[in-house]
PADRENMI-689815 format. One line per field, with one value per residue: residue in one letter; chain; x, y, z of N, C-alpha, C, O, CB in turn. Coordinates in Angstrom, 3 decimals. Atoms other than C-alpha are relative to their C-alpha. Glycine has a CB too. Layout:
PADRENMI-689815
rest = c(a;...)
kette = c(A;...)
nxx = c(X;...)
nyy = c(Y;...)
nzz = c(Z;...)
caxx = c(X;...)
cayy = c(Y;...)
cazz = c(Z;...)
cxx = c(X;...)
cyy = c(Y;...)
czz = c(Z;...)
oxx = c(X;...)
oyy = c(Y;...)
ozz = c(Z;...)
cbxx = c(X;...)
cbyy = c(Y;...)
cbzz = c(Z;...)
***
This chain:
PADRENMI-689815
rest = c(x;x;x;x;x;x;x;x;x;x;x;x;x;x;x;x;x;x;x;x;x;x;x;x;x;x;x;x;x;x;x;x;x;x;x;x;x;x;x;x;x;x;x;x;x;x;x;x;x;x;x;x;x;x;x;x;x;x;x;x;x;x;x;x;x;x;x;x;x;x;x;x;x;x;x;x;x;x;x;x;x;x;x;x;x;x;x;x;x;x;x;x;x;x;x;x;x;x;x;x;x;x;x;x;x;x;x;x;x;x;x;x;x;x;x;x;x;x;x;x;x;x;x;x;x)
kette = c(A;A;A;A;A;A;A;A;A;A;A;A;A;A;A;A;A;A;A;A;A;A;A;A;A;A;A;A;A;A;A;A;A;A;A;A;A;A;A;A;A;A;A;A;A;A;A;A;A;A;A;A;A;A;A;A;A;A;A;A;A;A;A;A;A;A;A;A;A;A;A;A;A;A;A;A;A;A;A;A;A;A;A;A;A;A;A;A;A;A;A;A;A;A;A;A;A;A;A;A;A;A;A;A;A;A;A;A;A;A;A;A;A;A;A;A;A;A;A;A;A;A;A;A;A)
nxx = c(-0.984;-1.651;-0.464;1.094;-0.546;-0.450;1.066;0.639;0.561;0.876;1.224;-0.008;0.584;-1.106;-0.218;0.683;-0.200;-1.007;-0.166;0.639;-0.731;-1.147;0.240;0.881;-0.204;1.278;-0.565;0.697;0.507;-1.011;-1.439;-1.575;-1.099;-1.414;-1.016;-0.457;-0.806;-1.022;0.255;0.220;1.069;1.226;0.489;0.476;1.209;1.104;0.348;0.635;-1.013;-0.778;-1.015;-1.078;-0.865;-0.794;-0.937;-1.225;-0.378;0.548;-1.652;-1.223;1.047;-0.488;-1.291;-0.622;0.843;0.433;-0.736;-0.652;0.576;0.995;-0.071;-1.315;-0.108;0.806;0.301;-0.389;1.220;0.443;-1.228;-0.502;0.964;0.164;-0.504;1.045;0.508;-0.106;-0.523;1.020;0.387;-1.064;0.763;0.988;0.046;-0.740;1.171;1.298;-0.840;-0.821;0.518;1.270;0.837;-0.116;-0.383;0.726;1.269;-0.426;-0.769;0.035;-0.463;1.089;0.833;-0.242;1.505;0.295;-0.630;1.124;1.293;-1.070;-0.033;1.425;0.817;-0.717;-0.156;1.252;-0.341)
nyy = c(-0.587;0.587;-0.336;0.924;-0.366;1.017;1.571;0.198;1.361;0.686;-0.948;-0.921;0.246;0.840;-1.078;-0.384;0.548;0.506;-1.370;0.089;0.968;-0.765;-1.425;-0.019;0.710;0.463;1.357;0.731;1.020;1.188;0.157;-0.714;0.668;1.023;-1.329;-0.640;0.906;0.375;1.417;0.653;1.537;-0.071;-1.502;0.337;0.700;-1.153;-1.027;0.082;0.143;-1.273;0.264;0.759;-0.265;-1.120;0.554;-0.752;-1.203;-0.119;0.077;-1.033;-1.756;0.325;-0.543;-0.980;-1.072;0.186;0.044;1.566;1.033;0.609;1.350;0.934;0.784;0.401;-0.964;-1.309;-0.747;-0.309;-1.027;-1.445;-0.305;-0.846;-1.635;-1.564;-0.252;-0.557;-0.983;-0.122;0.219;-0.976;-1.917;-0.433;-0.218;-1.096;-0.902;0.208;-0.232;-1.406;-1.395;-0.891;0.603;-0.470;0.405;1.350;-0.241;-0.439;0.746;0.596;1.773;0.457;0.475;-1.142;-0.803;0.593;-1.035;-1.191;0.125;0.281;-1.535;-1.550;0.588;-0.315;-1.073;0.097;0.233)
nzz = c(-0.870;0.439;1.709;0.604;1.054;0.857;-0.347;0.577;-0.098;-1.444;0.309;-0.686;-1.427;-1.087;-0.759;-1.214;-1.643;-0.393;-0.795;-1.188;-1.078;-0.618;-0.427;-0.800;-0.917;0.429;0.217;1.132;0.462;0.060;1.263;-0.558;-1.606;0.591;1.098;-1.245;-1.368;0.685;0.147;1.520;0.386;-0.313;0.823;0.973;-0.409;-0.399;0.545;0.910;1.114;0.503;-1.441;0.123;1.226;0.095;-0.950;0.437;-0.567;-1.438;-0.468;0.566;-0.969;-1.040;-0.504;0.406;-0.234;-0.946;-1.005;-0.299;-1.473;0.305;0.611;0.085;-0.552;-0.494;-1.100;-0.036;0.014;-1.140;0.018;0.573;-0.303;-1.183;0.417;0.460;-0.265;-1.128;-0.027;-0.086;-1.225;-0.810;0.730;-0.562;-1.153;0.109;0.298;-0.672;-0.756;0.309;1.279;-0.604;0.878;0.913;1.202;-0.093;1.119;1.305;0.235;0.215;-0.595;-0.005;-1.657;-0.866;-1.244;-1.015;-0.768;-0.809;-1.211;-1.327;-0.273;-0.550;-1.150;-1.129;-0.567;-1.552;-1.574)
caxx = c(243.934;247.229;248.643;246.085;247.630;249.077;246.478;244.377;243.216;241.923;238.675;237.728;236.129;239.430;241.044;238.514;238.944;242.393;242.403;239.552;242.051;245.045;243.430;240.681;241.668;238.249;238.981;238.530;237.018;238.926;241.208;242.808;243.625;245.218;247.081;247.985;248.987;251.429;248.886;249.319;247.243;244.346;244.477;243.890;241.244;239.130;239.606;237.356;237.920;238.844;241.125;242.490;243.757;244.914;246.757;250.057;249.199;246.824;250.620;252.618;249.662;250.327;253.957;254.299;251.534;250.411;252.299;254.911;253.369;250.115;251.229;253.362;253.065;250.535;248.302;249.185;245.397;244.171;247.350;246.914;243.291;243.552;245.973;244.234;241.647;243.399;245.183;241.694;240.721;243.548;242.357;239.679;240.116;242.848;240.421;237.765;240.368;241.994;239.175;236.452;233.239;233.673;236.335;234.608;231.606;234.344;236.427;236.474;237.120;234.785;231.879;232.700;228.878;228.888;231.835;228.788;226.648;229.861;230.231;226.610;226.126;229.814;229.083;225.330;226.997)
cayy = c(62.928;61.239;61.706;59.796;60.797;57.708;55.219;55.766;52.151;51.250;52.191;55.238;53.412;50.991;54.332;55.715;53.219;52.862;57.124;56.521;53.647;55.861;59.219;58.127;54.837;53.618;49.321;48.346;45.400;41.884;42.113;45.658;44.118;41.558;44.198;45.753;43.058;41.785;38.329;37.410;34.235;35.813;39.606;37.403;35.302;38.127;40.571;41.122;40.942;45.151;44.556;41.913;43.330;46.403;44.409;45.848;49.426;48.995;48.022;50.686;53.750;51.552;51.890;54.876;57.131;55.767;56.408;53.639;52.360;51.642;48.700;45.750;43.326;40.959;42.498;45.983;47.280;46.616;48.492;51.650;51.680;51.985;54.296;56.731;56.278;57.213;60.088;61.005;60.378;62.625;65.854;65.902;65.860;68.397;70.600;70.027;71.115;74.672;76.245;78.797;78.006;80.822;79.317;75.808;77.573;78.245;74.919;72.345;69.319;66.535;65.599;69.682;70.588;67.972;70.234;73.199;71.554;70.663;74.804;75.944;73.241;74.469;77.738;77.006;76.011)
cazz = c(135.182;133.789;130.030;127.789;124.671;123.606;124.965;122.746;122.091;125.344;126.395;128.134;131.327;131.817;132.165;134.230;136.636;136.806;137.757;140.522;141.853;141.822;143.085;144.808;146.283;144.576;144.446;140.294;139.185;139.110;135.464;136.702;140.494;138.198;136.281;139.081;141.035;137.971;137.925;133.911;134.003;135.801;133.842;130.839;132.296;133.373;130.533;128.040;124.533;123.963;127.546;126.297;122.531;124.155;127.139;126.384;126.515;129.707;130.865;129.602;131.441;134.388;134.893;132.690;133.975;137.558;140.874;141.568;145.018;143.562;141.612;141.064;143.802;145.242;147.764;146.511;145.863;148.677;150.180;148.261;149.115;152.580;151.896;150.231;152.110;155.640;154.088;153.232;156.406;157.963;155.376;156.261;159.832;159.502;157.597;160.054;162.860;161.042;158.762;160.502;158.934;156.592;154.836;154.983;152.967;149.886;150.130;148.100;150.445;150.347;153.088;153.766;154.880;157.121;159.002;158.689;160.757;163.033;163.170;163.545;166.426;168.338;168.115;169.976;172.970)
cxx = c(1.405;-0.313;-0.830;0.162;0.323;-0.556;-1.365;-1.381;-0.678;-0.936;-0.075;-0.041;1.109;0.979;-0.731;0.243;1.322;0.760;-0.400;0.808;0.933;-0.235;-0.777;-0.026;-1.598;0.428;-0.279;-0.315;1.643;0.871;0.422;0.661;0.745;0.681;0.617;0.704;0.907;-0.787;-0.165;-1.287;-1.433;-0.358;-0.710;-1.528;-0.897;-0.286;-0.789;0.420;0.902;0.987;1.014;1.139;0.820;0.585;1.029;-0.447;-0.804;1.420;0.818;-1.208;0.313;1.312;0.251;-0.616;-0.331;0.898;0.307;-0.788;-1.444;-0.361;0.776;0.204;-1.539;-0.797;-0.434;-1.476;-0.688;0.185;-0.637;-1.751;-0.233;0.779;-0.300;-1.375;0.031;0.730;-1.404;-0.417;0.532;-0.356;-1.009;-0.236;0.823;-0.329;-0.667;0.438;0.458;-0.950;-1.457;-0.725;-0.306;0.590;-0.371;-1.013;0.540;0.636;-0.917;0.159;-1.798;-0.602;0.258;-1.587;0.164;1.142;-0.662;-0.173;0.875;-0.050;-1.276;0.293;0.964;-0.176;-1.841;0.383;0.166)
cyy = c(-0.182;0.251;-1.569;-0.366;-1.135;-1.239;-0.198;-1.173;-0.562;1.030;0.421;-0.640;-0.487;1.611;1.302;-0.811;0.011;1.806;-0.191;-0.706;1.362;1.146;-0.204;-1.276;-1.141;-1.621;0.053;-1.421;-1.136;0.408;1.377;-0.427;-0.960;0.866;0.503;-0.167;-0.543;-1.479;-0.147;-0.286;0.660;1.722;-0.517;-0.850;1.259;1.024;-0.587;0.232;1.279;-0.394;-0.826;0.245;1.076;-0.054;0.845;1.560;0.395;-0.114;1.253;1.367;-0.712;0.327;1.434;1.107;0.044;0.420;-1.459;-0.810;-0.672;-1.435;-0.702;-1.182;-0.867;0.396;1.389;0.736;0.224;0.904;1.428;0.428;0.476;1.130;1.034;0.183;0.517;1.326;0.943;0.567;1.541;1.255;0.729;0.300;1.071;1.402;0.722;1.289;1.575;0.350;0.227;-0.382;0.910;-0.564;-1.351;0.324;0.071;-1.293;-1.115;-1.755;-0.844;-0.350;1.773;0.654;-1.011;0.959;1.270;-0.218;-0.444;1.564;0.207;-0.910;0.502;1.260;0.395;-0.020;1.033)
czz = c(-0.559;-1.688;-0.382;-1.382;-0.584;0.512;-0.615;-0.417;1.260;0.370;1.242;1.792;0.682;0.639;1.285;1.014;0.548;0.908;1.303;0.722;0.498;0.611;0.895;1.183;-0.512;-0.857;-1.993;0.412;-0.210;-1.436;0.648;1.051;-0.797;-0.331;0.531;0.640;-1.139;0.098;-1.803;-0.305;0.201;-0.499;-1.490;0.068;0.215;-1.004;-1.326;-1.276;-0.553;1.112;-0.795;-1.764;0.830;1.798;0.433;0.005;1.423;0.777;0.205;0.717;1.057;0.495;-1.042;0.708;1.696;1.142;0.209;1.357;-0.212;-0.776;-0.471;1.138;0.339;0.714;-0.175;-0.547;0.893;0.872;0.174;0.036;0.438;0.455;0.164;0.781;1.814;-0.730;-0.562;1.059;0.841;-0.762;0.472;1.557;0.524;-0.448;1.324;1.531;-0.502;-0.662;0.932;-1.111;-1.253;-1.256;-0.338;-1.278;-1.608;-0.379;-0.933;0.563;0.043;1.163;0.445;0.498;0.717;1.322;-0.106;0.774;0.835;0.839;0.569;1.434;1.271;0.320;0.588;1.281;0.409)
oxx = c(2.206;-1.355;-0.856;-0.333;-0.157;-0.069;-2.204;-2.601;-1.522;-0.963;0.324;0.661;1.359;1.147;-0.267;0.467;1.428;1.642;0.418;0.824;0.842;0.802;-0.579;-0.561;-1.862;0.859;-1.376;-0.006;2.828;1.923;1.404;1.890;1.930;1.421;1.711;1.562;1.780;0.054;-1.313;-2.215;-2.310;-1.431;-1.597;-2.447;-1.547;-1.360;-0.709;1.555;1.938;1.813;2.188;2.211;2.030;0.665;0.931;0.343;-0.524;1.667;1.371;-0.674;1.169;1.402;1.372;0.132;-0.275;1.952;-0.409;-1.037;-1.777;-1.392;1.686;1.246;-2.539;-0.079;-1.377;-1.180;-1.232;-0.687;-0.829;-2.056;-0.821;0.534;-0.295;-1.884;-0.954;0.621;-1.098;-0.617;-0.100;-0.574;-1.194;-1.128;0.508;0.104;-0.562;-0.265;0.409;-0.499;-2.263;-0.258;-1.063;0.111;0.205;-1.113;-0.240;0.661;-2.144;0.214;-2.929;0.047;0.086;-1.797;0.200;0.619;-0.223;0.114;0.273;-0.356;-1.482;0.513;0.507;0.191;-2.235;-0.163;0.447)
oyy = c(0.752;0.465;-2.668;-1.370;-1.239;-2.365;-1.028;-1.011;-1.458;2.228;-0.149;-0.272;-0.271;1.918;2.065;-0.369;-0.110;1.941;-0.145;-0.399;2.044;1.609;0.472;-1.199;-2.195;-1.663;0.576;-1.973;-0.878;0.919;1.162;-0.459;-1.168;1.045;0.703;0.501;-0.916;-2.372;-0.105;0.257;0.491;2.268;0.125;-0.835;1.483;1.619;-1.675;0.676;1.137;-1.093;-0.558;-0.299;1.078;0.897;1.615;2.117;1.392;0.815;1.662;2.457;0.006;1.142;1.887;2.037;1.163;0.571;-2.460;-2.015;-1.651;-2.102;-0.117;-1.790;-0.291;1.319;1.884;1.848;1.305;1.697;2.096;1.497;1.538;2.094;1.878;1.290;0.888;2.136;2.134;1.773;2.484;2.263;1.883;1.084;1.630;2.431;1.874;2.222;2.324;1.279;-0.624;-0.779;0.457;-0.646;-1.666;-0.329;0.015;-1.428;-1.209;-2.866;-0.367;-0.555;1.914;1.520;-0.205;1.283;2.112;0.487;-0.825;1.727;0.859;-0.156;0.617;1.683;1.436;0.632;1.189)
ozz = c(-0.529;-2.308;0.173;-1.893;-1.713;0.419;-0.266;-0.393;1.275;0.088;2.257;2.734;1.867;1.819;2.132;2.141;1.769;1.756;2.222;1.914;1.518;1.086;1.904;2.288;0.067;-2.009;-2.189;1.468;-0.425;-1.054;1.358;1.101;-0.536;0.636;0.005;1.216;-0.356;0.196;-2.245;-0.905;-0.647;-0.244;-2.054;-0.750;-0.806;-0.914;-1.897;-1.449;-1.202;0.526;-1.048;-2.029;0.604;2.576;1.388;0.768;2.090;1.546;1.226;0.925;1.573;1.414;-0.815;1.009;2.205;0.525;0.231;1.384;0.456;-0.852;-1.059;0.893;-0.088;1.099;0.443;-0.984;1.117;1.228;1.190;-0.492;0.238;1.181;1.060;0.611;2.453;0.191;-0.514;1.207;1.317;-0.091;0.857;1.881;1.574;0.070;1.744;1.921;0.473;-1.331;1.306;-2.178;-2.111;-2.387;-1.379;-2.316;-2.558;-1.602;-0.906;0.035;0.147;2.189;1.655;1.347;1.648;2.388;0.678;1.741;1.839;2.020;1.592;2.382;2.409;1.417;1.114;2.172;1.597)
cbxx = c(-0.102;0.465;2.350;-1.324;0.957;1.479;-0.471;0.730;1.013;1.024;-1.417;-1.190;-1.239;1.433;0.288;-1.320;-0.416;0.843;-0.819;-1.250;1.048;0.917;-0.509;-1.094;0.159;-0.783;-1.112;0.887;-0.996;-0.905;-0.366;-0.039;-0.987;-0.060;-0.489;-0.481;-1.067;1.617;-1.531;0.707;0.198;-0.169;1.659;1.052;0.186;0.441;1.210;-0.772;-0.789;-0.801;-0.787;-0.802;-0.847;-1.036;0.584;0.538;-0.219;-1.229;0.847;0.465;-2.246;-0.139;1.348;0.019;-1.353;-0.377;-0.596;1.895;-0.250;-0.389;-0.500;1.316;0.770;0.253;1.052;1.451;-0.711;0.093;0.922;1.058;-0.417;0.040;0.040;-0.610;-0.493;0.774;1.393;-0.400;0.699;1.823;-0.726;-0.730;0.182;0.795;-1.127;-0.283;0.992;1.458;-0.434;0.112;-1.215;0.392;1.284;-0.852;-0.834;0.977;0.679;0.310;0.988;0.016;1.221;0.994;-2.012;0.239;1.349;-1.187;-1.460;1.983;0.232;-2.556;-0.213;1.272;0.846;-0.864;1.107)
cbyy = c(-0.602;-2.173;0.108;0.611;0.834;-0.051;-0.126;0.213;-0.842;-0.349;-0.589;0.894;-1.030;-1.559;0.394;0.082;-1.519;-0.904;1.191;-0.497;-1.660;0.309;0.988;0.106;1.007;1.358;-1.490;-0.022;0.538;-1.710;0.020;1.386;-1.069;-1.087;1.194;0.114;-1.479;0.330;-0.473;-1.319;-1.678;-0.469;1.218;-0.616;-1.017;0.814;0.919;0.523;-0.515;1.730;-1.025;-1.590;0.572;1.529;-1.103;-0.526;1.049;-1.309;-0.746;-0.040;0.561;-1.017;-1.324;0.070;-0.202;-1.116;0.674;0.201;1.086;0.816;-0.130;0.990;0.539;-0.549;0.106;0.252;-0.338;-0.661;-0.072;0.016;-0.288;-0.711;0.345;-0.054;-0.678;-0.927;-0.101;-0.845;-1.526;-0.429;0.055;-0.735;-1.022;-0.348;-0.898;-2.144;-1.168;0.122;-0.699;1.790;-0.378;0.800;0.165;-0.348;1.640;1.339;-0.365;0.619;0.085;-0.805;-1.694;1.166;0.254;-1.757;0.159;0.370;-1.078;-0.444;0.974;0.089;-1.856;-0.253;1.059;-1.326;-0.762)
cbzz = c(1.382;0.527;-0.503;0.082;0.148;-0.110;1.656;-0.379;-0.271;1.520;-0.588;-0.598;0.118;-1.245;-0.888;-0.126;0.213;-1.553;-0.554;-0.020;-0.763;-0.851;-0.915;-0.841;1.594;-1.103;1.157;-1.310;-1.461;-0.101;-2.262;0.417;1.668;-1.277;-0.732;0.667;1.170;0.610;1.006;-0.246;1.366;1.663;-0.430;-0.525;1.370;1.236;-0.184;0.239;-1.164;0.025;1.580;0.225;-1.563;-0.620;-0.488;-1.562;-1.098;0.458;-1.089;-2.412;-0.135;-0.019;-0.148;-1.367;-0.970;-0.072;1.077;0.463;1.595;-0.458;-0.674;0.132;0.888;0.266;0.720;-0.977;-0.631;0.442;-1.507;-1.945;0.161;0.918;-0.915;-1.826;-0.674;1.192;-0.773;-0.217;0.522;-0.109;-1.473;-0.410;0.504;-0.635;-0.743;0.476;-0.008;-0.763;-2.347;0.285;0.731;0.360;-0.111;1.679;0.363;-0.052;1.270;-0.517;2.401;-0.686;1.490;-0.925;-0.492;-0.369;-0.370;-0.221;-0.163;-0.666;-1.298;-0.955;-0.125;-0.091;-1.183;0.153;0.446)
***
Protein backbone atom coordinates (compact mmCIF):
# COMPACT_ATOMS: atom_id res chain seq x y z
CA UNK A 1 0.00 0.00 0.00
CA UNK A 2 2.68 2.71 1.05
CA UNK A 3 5.99 3.63 -1.08
CA UNK A 4 8.27 0.48 -0.74
CA UNK A 5 10.80 1.71 -3.01
CA UNK A 6 13.46 2.43 -0.73
CA UNK A 7 12.91 -0.34 1.88
CA UNK A 8 14.12 -2.61 0.14
CA UNK A 9 16.12 -4.47 2.85
CA UNK A 10 13.47 -5.42 5.13
CA UNK A 11 11.45 -8.27 4.56
CA UNK A 12 8.33 -8.41 2.69
CA UNK A 13 6.10 -9.82 5.71
CA UNK A 14 7.51 -6.96 8.32
CA UNK A 15 5.99 -4.75 5.73
CA UNK A 16 3.04 -6.68 5.34
CA UNK A 17 2.23 -6.35 8.72
CA UNK A 18 2.97 -3.03 9.40
CA UNK A 19 0.17 -2.14 6.17
CA UNK A 20 -2.52 -4.62 7.81
CA UNK A 21 -1.80 -2.50 11.17
CA UNK A 22 -2.17 0.80 9.48
CA UNK A 23 -5.17 0.00 7.06
CA UNK A 24 -6.72 -2.62 8.62
CA UNK A 25 -6.24 -2.02 12.28
CA UNK A 26 -4.93 -5.81 12.21
CA UNK A 27 -2.66 -5.87 15.94
CA UNK A 28 1.27 -7.08 14.70
CA UNK A 29 3.28 -9.23 16.59
CA UNK A 30 5.38 -8.00 19.76
CA UNK A 31 8.89 -6.26 17.96
CA UNK A 32 6.51 -3.90 15.63
CA UNK A 33 4.14 -2.83 18.89
CA UNK A 34 7.65 -2.06 20.12
CA UNK A 35 8.46 -0.06 17.04
CA UNK A 36 5.52 1.50 17.14
CA UNK A 37 5.30 2.29 20.52
CA UNK A 38 9.05 4.00 20.33
CA UNK A 39 10.16 0.91 23.09
CA UNK A 40 14.13 0.59 21.95
CA UNK A 41 15.09 -1.97 24.58
CA UNK A 42 12.20 -4.26 23.85
CA UNK A 43 12.14 -3.75 19.61
CA UNK A 44 15.63 -5.14 20.00
CA UNK A 45 14.80 -7.87 22.31
CA UNK A 46 12.11 -9.28 20.22
CA UNK A 47 13.51 -8.80 16.74
CA UNK A 48 14.92 -11.25 14.85
CA UNK A 49 18.13 -11.24 13.33
CA UNK A 50 16.85 -9.69 9.48
CA UNK A 51 14.54 -7.05 11.95
CA UNK A 52 17.13 -6.37 13.74
CA UNK A 53 19.97 -5.43 10.76
CA UNK A 54 17.39 -3.53 8.99
CA UNK A 55 16.14 -1.65 12.34
CA UNK A 56 16.82 1.71 11.00
CA UNK A 57 14.85 1.51 7.89
CA UNK A 58 11.81 -0.41 9.63
CA UNK A 59 12.07 3.28 11.36
CA UNK A 60 12.34 5.51 8.60
CA UNK A 61 8.70 3.43 6.60
CA UNK A 62 7.34 4.12 10.01
CA UNK A 63 7.51 7.79 10.26
CA UNK A 64 8.08 8.33 6.62
CA UNK A 65 5.34 6.21 5.07
CA UNK A 66 2.67 5.40 7.91
CA UNK A 67 -0.08 7.83 9.14
CA UNK A 68 1.16 9.99 12.10
CA UNK A 69 -1.53 8.76 14.78
CA UNK A 70 -0.63 5.25 14.42
CA UNK A 71 2.65 5.54 16.10
CA UNK A 72 4.95 7.02 18.57
CA UNK A 73 3.66 6.70 21.99
CA UNK A 74 3.00 4.03 24.54
CA UNK A 75 -0.36 2.49 24.26
CA UNK A 76 -0.72 3.78 20.69
CA UNK A 77 -1.57 0.23 18.94
CA UNK A 78 -3.94 -0.68 20.79
CA UNK A 79 -5.43 2.96 20.17
CA UNK A 80 -5.35 2.81 16.45
CA UNK A 81 -6.86 -0.59 16.54
CA UNK A 82 -9.92 0.22 18.00
CA UNK A 83 -9.90 2.88 15.86
CA UNK A 84 -9.97 1.38 12.79
CA UNK A 85 -11.92 -0.95 13.89
CA UNK A 86 -15.02 1.43 14.96
CA UNK A 87 -14.65 3.44 11.85
CA UNK A 88 -15.08 0.08 10.35
CA UNK A 89 -17.72 -0.52 12.37
CA UNK A 90 -19.51 2.86 11.42
CA UNK A 91 -19.04 1.89 7.25
CA UNK A 92 -20.39 -0.58 7.42
CA UNK A 93 -23.35 0.35 9.25
CA UNK A 94 -23.67 3.41 7.11
CA UNK A 95 -23.57 1.15 4.06
CA UNK A 96 -25.98 -1.18 5.55
CA UNK A 97 -28.35 1.95 6.20
CA UNK A 98 -28.10 3.89 2.36
CA UNK A 99 -27.47 1.10 -0.36
CA UNK A 100 -30.73 -0.86 -1.95
CA UNK A 101 -29.69 -4.35 -2.30
CA UNK A 102 -28.90 -3.77 -5.85
CA UNK A 103 -26.13 -1.70 -5.19
CA UNK A 104 -24.98 -3.97 -2.22
CA UNK A 105 -24.71 -6.88 -4.99
CA UNK A 106 -21.80 -4.54 -6.86
CA UNK A 107 -20.02 -3.06 -3.68
CA UNK A 108 -17.06 -3.75 -2.44
CA UNK A 109 -17.53 -3.32 1.39
CA UNK A 110 -16.64 -6.09 3.56
CA UNK A 111 -19.17 -8.69 5.48
CA UNK A 112 -21.48 -7.08 2.34
CA UNK A 113 -23.67 -10.48 1.78
CA UNK A 114 -24.37 -10.61 5.15
CA UNK A 115 -26.42 -7.07 4.36
CA UNK A 116 -28.18 -9.56 1.38
CA UNK A 117 -29.64 -11.64 3.64
CA UNK A 118 -30.50 -8.34 5.80
CA UNK A 119 -32.47 -7.23 2.31
CA UNK A 120 -34.09 -10.50 1.20
CA UNK A 121 -35.41 -11.03 4.92
CA UNK A 122 -36.84 -6.95 5.10
CA UNK A 123 -38.33 -7.12 2.10
CA UNK A 124 -40.38 -10.64 3.33
CA UNK A 125 -42.14 -8.76 5.81
Amino acid sequence: MYNRENYGNVKHETLDSLDRYATGGVPPGGFLTAVLENNLMESQGRADLQNRLTLYDITKYVYNEMPMGCHGKAGIVEEWCKEIRLQKEAEEFTHSMTTSEEECQKCDVPDCDVRKAEYAWKEGD
